[in-house]
C-alpha positions in Angstrom: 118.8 191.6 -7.3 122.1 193.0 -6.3 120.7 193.7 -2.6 116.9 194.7 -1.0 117.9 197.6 1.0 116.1 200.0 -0.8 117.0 202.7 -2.9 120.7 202.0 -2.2 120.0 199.0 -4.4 119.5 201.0 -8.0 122.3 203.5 -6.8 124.4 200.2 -6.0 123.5 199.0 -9.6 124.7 202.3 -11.0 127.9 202.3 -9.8 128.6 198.5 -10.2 128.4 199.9 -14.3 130.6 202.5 -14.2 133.1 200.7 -12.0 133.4 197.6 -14.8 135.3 200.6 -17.0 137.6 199.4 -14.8 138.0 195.6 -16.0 140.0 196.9 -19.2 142.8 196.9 -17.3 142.2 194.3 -15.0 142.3 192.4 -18.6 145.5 193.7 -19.6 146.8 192.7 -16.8 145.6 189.1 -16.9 147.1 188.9 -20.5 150.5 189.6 -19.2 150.7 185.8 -17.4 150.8 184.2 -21.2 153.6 184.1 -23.0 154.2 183.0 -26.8 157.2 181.4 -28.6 156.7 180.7 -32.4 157.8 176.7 -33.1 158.0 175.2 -36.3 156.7 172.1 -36.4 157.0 169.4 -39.3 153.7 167.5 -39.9 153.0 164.1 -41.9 151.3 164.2 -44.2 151.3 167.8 -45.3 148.2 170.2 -44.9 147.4 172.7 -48.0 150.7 171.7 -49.7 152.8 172.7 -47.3 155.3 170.4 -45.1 155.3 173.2 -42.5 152.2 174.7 -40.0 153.8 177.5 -37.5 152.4 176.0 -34.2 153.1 178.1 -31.1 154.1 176.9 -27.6 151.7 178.6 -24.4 152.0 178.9 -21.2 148.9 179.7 -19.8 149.0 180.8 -15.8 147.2 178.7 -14.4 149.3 175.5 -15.7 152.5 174.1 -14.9 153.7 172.6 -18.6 153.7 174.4 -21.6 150.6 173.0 -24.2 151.2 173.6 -28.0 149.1 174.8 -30.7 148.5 176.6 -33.6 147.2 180.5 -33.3 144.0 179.7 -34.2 143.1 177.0 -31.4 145.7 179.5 -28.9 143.1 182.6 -30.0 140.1 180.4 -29.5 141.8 179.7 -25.9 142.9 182.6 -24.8 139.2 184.5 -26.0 137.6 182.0 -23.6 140.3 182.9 -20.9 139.3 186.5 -21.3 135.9 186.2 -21.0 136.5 183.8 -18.0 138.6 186.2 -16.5 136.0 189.3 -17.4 132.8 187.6 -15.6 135.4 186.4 -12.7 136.5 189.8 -12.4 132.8 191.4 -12.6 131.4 188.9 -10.1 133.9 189.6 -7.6 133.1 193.2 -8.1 129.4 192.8 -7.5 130.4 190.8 -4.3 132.4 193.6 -2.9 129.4 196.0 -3.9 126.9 194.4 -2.3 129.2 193.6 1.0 129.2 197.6 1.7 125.6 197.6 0.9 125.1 195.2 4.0 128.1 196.1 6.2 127.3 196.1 9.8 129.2 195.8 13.0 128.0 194.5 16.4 128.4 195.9 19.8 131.1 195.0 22.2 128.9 195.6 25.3 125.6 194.7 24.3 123.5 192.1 22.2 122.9 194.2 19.5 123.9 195.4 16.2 123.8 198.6 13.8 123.4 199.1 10.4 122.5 201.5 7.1 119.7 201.4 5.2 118.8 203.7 3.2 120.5 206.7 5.1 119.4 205.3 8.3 121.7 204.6 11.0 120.1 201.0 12.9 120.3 199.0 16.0 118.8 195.6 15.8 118.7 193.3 18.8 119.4 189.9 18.7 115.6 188.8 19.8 114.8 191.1 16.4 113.6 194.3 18.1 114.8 197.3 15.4 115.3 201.0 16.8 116.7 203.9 14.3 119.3 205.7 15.5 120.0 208.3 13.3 119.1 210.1 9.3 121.6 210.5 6.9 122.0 211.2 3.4 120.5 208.3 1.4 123.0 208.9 -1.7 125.5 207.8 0.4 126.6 203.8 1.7 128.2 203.9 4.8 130.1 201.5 6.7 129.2 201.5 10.5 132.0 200.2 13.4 131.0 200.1 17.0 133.9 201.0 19.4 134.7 199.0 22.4 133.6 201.1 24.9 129.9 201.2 23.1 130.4 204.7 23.1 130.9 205.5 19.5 129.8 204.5 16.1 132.5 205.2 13.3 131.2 205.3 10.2 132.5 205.6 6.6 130.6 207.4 4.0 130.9 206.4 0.4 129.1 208.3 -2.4 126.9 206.9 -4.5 127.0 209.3 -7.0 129.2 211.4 -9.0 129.2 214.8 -7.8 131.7 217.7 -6.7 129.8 218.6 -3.9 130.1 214.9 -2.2 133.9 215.1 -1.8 133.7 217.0 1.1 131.2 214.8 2.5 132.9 211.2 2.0 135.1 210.3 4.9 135.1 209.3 8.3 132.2 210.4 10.8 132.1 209.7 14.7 128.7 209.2 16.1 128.1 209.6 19.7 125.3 207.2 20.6 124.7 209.4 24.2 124.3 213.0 22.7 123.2 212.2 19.1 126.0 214.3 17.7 128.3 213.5 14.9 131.8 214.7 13.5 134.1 214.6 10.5 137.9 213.2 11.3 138.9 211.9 8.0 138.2 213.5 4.7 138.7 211.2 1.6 137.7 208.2 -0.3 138.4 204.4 2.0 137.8 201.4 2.0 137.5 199.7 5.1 138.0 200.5 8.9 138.3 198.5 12.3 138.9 199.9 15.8 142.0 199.1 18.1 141.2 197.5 20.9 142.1 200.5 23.1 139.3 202.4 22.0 141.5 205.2 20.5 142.4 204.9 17.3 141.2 203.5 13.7 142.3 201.2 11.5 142.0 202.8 7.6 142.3 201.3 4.5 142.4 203.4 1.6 143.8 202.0 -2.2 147.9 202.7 -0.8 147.3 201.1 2.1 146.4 200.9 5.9 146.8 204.0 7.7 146.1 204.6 11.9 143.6 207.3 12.3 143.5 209.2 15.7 140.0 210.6 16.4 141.6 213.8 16.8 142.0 213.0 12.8 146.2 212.2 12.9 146.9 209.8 10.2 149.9 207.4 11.1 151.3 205.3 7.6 151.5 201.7 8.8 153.4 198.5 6.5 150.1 196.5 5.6 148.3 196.4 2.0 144.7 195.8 4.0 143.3 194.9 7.2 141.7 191.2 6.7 140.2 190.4 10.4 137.1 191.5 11.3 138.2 193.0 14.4 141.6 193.0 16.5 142.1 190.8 20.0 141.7 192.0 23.2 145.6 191.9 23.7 145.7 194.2 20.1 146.3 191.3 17.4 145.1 192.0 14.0 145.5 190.1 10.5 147.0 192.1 8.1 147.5 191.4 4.3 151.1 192.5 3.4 153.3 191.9 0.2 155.7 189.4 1.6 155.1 185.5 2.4 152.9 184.5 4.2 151.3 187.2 3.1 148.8 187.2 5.9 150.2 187.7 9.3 148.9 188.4 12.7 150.8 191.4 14.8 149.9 193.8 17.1 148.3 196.5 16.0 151.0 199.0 17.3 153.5 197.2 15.4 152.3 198.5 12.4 153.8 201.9 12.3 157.7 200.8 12.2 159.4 198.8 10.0 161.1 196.8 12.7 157.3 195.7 13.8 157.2 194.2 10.5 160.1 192.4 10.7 159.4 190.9 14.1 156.1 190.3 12.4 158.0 188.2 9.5 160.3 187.0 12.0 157.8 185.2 14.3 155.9 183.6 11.5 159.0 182.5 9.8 160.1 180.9 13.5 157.2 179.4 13.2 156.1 178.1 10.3 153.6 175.5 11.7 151.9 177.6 14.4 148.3 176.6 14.5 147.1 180.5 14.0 149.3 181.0 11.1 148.1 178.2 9.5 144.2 179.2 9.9 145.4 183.1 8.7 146.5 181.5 5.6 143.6 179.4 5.0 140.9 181.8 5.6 143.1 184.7 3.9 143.0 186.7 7.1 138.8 186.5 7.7 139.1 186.2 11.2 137.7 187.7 14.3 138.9 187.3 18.2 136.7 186.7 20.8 135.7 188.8 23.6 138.1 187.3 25.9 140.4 186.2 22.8 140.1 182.7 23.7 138.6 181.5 20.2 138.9 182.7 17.2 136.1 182.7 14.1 137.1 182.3 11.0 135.4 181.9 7.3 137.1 179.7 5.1 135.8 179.5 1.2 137.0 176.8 -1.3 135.4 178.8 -3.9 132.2 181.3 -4.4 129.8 178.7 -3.7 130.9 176.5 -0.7 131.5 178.9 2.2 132.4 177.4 5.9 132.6 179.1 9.2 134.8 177.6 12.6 135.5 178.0 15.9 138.8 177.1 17.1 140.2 177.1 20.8 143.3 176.8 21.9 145.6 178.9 20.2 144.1 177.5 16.8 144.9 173.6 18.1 141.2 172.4 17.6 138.4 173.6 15.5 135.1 173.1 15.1 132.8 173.3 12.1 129.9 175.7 13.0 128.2 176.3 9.6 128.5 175.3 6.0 126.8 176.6 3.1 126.5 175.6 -0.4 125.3 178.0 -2.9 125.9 181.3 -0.8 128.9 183.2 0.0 129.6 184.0 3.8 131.5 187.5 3.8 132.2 188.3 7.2 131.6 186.8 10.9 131.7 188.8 14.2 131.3 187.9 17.8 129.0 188.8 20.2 129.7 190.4 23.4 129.2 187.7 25.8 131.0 185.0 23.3 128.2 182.9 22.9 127.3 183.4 19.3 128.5 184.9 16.0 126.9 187.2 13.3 127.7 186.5 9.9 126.9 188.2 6.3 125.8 185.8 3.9 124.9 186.7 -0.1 123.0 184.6 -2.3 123.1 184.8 -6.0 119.7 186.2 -7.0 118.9 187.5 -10.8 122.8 188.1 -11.6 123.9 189.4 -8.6 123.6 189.5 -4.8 120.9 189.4 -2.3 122.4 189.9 0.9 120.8 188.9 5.1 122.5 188.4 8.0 121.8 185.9 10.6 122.4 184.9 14.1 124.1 181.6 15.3 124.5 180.5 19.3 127.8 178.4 18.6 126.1 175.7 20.6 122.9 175.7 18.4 122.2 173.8 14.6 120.5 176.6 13.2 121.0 180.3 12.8 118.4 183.3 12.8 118.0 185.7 10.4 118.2 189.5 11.5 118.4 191.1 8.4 116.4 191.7 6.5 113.2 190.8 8.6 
């Protein structure tokens, strides 16, 4: 099953099927990486009464030397490279899928977290108590944020379905947990957001990029492709993906509306190639999430989609410790909790061709982790 949330799960299905229209290109693009030079190539004895086969010299992209061969064994290899690519490309979309269909955040002030399912907006405790906060529409996947103060739950609503009316209803919402009521500050389709640590603005990711959003609904362009930690640092740090090497680099948050910000960005991790927290950005590909007091730092590092590992490292990244490893399942995402004692993590296991999704509680000091979701 792709997830057990419910109804969400069909409407997840649905969309999963009319978002692989989108692999055609994704295949045309992988096709570009090979590239063909015909060789003649003089062979003893000779084949079919001829002293010359037209042999062809590849070089696939995922190899250093060239390999020669004729077009029939090269169309034979580059049909299975397709289809690789294809089921590579379609499991990573029905990974990404079935991440929004669990995303959750958890609160900065209490131990709790929230959740969607199935339109509803939910708080679960740590100790497993679950309390609905709030109805929404169930066509809908939405993608909750607490904000520091504990104030505010920013959403994002994704449509499930194709429809003009849902258009205007796709955005960003902000949910005050103290009078119930909610409000609209971003109209559009996103990806992903994360609060500053100052409790006033949003980070946005949309396809073109990361943008600041006010709750007064400004939009500020910043440099970065995508926001890759799971939260920023109490002093404002936040991993950002960006098109230069390193390619993932930690700044502060109000860096990213000047270019010169991202040049002191590039600066500093070119100064320092070996520091302990640029290394650890590169090796988890920016999954990373600060402490409350920004004194550790949480991050998920995958050697592929079936051995997934979470640490803890102190000291500015100079130790770390392993904390969980699983084989089999893919660990998405790990947050904090408020007091810094544990972590919540995402976790989806390969079930029926695609995902089933839980997420689980771990006291850093403890060998075994609880599950929250789903109980």
């Amino acid at each position: 099953m792709l997830m057990d949330s419910g109804k969400n799960g069909d409407a997840v299905n649905r969309w999963a099927l009319k978002a692989c229209g989108t692999l055609l290109f994704a295949i045309s693009l992988a096709t570009s990486g090979w590239s063909l030079w015909e060789h003649p190539v003089r062979l003893y004895p000779p084949i079919s009464g001829s002293s010359t086969v037209h042999r062809y010299i590849v070089y696939p992209t995922d190899q250093d030397d060239p390999q020669e061969m004729s077009l029939s064994e090269f169309m034979s290899s580059f049909a299975n490279f397709i289809a690789d690519t294809f089921l590579d490309i379609l499991n990573s979309l029905v990974l990404e899928l079935t991440k929004l269909a669990f995303a959750h955040d958890v609160s900065h002030i209490g131990r709790e977290l929230v959740y969607t399912s199935d339109g509803k907006l939910l708080k679960v405790s740590f100790s497993g108590v679950k309390e609905q906060v709030a109805q929404f529409d169930a066509r809908f996947l939405y993608v909750p944020r607490f904000s520091p103060s504990g104030r505010w739950v920013a959403y994002l609503a994704l449509p499930l379905e194709d429809s003009p009316s849902f258009g205007e209803m796709q955005g960003v919402y902000l949910y005050d947990l103290t009078t119930r009521q909610r409000r609209q500050i971003y109209r559009g389709s996103a990806i992903n957001l994360v609060f500053t640590s100052d409790d006033r603005w949003l980070l946005l990711q949309r396809e073109d990029g990361v943008y600041l959003l006010s709750a007064n609904g400004e939009m500020l362009r910043t440099w970065a492709n995508r926001v890759t930690s799971f939260n920023t640092s109490p002093r404002g740090e936040v991993c950002v993906q960006i098109d230069d090497k390193p390619f993932y680099v930690i700044t502060d948050w109000r860096w990213l509306v000047s270019q010169d910000g991202k040049a002191m960005a590039l600066s500093r991790a070119n100064r320092h190639p070996r520091d302990p927290l640029a290394r650890i950005a590169e090796e988890a590909k920016g999954r990373i999430a600060w402490s409350p007091k920004g004194r550790r730092i949480a991050y998920v590092r995958r050697s592929d989609n079936s051995i997934s590992e979470v640490y803890v490292s102190e000291n500015g990244g100079l130790t770390s410790k392993l904390l969980i490893r699983q084989v089999g399942s893919v660990i998405c995402s790990v947050l904090w909790s408020a007091l810094g004692d544990g972590v919540v993590f995402l976790m989806l296991t390969p079930e029926g061709g695609g995902y089933e999704g839980s997420i689980w509680w771990m006291d850093i000091n403890a060998v075994e982790a609880r599950k929250l979701v789903p109980k």
